[in-house]
Backbone as JSON, one array per atom type, in Angstrom:
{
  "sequence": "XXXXXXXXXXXXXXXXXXXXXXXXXXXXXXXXXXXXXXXXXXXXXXXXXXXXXXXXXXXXXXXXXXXXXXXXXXXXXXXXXXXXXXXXXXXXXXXXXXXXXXXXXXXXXXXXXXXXXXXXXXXXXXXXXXXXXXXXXXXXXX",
  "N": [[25.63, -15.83, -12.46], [24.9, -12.3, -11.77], [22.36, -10.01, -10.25], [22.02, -8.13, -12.15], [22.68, -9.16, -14.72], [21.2, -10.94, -15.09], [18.22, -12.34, -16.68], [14.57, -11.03, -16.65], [11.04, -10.53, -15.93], [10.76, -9.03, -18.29], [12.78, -9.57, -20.25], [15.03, -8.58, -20.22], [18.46, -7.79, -19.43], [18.15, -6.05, -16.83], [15.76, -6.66, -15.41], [15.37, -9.07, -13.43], [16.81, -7.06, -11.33], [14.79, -4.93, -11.41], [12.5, -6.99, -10.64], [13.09, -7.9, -8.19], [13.3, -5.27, -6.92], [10.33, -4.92, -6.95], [9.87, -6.61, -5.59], [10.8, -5.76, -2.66], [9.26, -3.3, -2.62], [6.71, -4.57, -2.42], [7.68, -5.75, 0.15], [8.26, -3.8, 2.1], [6.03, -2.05, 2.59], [3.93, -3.75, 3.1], [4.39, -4.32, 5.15], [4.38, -1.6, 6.69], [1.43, -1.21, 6.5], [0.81, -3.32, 7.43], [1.32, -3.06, 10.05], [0.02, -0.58, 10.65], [-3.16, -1.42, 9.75], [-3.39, -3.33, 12.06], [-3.25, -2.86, 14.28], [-5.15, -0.77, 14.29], [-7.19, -2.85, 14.19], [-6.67, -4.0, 16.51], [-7.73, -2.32, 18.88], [-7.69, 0.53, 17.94], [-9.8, 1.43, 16.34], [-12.35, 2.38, 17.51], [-10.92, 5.09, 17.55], [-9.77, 5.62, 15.58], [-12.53, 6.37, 13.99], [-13.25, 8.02, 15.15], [-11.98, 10.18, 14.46], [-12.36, 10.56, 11.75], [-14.8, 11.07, 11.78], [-15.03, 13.64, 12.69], [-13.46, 15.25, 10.28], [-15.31, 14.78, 8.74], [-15.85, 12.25, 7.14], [-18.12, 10.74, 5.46], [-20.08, 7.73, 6.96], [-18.18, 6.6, 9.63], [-17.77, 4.62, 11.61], [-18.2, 2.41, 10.19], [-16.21, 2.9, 7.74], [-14.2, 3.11, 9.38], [-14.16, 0.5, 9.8], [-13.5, -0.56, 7.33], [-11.22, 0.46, 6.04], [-9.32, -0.95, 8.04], [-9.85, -3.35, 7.66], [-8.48, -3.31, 4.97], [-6.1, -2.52, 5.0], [-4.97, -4.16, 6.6], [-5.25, -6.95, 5.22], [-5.08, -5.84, 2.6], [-2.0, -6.04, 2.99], [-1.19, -8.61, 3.91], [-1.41, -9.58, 1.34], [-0.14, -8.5, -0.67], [2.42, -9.25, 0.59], [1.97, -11.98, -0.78], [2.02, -11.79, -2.79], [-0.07, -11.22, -4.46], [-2.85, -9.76, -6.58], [-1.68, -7.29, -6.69], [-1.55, -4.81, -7.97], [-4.31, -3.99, -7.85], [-4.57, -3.28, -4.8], [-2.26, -2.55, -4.23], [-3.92, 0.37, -5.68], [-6.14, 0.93, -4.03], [-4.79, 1.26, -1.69], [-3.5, 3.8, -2.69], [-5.45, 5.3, -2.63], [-6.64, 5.72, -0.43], [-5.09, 6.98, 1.3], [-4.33, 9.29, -0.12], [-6.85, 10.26, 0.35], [-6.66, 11.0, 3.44], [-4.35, 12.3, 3.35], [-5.61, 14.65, 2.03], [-7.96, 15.16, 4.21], [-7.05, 14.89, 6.12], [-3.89, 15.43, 7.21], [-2.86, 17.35, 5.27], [-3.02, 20.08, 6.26], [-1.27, 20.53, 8.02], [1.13, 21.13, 6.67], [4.26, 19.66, 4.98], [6.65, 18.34, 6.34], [6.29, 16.64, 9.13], [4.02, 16.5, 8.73], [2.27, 15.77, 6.06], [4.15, 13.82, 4.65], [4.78, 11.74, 5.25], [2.5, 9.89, 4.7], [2.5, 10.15, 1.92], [4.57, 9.34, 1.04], [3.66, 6.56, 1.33], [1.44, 6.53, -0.6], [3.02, 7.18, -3.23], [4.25, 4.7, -3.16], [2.53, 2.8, -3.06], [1.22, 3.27, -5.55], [3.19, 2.81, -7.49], [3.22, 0.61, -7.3], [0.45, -0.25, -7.93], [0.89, 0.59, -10.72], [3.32, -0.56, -11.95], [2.23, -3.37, -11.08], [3.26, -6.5, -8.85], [5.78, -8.03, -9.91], [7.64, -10.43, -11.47], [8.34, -12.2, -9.34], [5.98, -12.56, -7.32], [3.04, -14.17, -6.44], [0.38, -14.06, -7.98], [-0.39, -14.04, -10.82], [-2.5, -13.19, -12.16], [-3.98, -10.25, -14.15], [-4.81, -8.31, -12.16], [-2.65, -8.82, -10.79], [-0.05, -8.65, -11.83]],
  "CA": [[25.08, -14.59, -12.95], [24.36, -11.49, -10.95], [21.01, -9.82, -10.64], [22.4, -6.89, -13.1], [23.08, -9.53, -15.92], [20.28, -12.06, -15.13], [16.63, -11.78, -17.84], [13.71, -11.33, -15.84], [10.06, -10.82, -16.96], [11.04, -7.73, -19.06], [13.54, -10.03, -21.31], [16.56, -8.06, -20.65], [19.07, -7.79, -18.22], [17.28, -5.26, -16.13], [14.36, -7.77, -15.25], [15.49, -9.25, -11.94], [16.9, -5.83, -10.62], [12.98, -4.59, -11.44], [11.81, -7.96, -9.96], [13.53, -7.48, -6.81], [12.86, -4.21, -6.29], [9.13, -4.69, -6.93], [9.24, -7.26, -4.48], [11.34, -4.8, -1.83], [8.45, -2.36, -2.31], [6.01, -5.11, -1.48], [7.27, -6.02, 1.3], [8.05, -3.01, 3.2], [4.78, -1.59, 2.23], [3.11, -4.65, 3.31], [5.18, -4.23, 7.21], [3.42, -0.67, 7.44], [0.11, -1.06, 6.32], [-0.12, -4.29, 8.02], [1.21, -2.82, 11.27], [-1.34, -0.17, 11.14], [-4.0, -2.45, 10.38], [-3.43, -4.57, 13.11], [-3.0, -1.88, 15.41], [-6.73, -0.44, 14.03], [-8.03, -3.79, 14.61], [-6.48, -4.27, 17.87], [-8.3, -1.27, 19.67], [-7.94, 1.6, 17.53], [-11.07, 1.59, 15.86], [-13.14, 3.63, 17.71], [-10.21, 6.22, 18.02], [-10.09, 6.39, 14.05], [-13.58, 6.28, 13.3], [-13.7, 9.61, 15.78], [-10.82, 10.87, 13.47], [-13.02, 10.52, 10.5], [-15.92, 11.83, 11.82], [-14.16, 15.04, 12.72], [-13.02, 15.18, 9.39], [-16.69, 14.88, 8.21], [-16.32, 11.66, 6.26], [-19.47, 9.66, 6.07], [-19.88, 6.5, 7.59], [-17.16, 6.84, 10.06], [-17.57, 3.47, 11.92], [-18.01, 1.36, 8.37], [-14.79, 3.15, 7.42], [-12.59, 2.73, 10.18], [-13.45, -1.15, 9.28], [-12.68, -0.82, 5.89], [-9.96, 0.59, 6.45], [-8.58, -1.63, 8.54], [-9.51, -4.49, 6.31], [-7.77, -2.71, 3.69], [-4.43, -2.42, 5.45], [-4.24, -5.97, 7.23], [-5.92, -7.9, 4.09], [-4.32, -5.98, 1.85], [-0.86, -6.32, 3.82], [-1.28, -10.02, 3.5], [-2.04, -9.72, -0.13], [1.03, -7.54, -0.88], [3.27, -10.1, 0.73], [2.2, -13.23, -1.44], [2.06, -10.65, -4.77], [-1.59, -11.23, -5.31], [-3.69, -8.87, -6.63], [-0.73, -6.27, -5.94], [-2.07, -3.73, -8.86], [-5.71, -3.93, -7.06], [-4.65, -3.14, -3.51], [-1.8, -0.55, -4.7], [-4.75, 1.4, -5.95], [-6.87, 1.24, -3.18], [-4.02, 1.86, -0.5], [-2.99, 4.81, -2.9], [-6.84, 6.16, -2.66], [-6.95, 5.85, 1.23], [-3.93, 7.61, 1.72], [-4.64, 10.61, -0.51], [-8.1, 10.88, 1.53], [-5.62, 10.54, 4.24], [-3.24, 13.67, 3.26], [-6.47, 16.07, 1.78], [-8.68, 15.34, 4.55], [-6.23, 15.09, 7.69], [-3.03, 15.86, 7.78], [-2.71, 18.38, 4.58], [-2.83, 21.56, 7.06], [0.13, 20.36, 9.06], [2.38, 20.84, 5.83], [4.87, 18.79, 4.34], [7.7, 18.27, 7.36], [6.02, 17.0, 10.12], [2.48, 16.58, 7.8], [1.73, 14.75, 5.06], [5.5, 13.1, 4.28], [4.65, 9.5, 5.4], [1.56, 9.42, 4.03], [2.87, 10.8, 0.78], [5.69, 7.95, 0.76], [3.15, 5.26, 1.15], [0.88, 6.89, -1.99], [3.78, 7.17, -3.99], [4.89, 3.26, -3.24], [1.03, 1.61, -3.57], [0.75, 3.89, -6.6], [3.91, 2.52, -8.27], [2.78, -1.21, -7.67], [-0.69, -0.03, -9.04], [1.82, 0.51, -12.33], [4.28, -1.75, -11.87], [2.43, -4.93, -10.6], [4.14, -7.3, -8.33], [6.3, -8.48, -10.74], [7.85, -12.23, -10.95], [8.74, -12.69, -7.56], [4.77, -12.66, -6.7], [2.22, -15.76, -6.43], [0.04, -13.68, -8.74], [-0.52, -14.61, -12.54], [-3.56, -12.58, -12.91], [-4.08, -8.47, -14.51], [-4.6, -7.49, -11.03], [-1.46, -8.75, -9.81], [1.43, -8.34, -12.56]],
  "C": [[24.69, -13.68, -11.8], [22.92, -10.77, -11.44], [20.74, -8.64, -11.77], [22.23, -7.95, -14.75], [21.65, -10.76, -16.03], [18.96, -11.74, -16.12], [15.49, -12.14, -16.71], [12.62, -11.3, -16.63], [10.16, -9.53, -17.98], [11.96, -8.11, -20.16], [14.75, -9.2, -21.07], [16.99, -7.89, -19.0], [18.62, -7.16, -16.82], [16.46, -5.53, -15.0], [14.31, -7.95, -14.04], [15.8, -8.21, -11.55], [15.34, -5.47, -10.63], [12.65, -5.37, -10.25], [12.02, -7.69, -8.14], [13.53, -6.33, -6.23], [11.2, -4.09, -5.83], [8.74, -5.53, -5.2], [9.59, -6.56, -2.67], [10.17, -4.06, -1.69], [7.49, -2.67, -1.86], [6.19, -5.33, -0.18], [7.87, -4.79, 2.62], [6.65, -2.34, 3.3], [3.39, -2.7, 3.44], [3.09, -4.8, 5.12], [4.55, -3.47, 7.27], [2.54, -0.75, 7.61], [-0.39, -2.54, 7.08], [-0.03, -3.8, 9.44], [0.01, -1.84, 11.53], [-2.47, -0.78, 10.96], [-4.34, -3.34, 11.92], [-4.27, -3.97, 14.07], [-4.47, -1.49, 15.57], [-7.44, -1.8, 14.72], [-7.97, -4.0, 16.3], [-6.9, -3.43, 19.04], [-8.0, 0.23, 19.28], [-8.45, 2.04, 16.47], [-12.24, 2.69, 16.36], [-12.27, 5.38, 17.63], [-10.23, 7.08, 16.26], [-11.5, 6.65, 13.45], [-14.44, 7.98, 14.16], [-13.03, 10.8, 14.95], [-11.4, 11.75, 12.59], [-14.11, 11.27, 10.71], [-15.73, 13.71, 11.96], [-13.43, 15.89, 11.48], [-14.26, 15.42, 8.35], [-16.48, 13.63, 7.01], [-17.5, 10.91, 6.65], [-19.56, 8.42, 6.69], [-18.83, 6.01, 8.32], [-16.99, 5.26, 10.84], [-16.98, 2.55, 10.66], [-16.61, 2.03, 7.86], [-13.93, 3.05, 7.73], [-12.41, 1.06, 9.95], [-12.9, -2.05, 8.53], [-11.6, -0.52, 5.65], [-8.68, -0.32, 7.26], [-8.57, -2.66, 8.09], [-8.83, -4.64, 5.11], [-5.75, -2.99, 3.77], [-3.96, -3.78, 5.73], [-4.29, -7.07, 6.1], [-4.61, -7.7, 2.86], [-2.71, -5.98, 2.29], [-0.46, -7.92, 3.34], [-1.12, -10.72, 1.94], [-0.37, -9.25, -1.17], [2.12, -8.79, -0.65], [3.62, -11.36, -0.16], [2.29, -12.65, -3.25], [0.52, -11.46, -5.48], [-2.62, -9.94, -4.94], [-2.92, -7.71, -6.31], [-1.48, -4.77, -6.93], [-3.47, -3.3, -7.94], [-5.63, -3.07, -5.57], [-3.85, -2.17, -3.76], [-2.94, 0.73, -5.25], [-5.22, 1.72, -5.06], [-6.12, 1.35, -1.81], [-3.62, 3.41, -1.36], [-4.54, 6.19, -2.48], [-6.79, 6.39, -1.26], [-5.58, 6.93, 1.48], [-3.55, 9.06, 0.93], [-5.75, 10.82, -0.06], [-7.48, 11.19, 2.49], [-5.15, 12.31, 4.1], [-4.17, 15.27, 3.06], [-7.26, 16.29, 2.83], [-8.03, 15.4, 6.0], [-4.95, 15.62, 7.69], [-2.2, 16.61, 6.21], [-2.4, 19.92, 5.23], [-1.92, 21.84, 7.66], [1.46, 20.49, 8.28], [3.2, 19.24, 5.49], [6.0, 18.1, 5.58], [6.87, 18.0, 8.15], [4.6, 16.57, 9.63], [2.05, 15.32, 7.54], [3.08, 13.57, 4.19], [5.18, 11.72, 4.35], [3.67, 9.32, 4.7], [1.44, 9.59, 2.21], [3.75, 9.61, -0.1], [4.73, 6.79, 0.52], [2.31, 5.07, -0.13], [1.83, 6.37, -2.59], [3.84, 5.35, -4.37], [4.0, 2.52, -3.52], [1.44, 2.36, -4.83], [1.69, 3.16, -7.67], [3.94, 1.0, -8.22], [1.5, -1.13, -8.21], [-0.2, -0.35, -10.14], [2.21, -0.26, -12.67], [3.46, -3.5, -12.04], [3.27, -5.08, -9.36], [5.34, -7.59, -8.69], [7.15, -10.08, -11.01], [8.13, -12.83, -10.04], [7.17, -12.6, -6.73], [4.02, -14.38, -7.03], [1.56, -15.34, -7.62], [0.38, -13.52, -9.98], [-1.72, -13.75, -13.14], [-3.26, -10.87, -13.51], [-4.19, -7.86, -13.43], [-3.28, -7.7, -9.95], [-0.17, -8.63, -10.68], [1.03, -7.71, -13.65]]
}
């Protein structure tokens, strides 16, 4: 059987194509946001938490750490398909703070494009789920 004719969790042929895409969107998703995580953790923490402050969000330290717990954690999280609905939300929230509060002025070309792509892609595993190709069995992950 090919993945066109195969039943996934949707009961119809469809299913695995879905499945395998969902899991495609995890895991490139899961490569960016973990590389910038890392990256945050690895000494560019104070650089974003100057970002932020410049920006006027509050608690600009405590944010650059949540942030970066957000990306690497949820990175990690993304990969094994747990909790994928949970962490697509809260990468889609950071990343529209992200586009209104930094790089909205710089336009679309050149702007807010990447950060627009990565909304879009948490936002549609918010929807989506993981889907059967995840570890996750719970409401926050399929």
């Amino acid at each position: 059987m090919t993945a066109r004719t195969q039943t996934g969790a949707t009961g119809n042929g469809r299913g695995a194509g879905i499945d395998l895409a969902l899991l495609l969107l995890r895991l490139i998703l899961a490569a960016a946001f973990g590389t910038h995580g890392y990256l945050k953790w690895a000494g560019g923490l104070g650089r974003l938490a100057g970002l932020m402050m410049t920006v006027h969000l509050p608690f600009p330290d405590l944010l650059a750490r949540v942030s970066a717990t957000l990306e690497l954690g949820g990175a990690v999280l993304l990969l094994l398909g747990l909790w994928t609905r949970l962490v697509g939300a809260l990468l889609a929230v950071e990343m529209a703070v992200a586009i209104v509060k930094v790089v909205w002025p710089q336009g679309f070309i050149g702007g807010f494009e990447l950060e627009l792509t990565f909304l879009t892609v948490a936002l549609a595993l918010a929807v989506a789920g993981g889907g059967t190709l995840a570890i996750g069995r719970d409401r926050l992950s399929r």
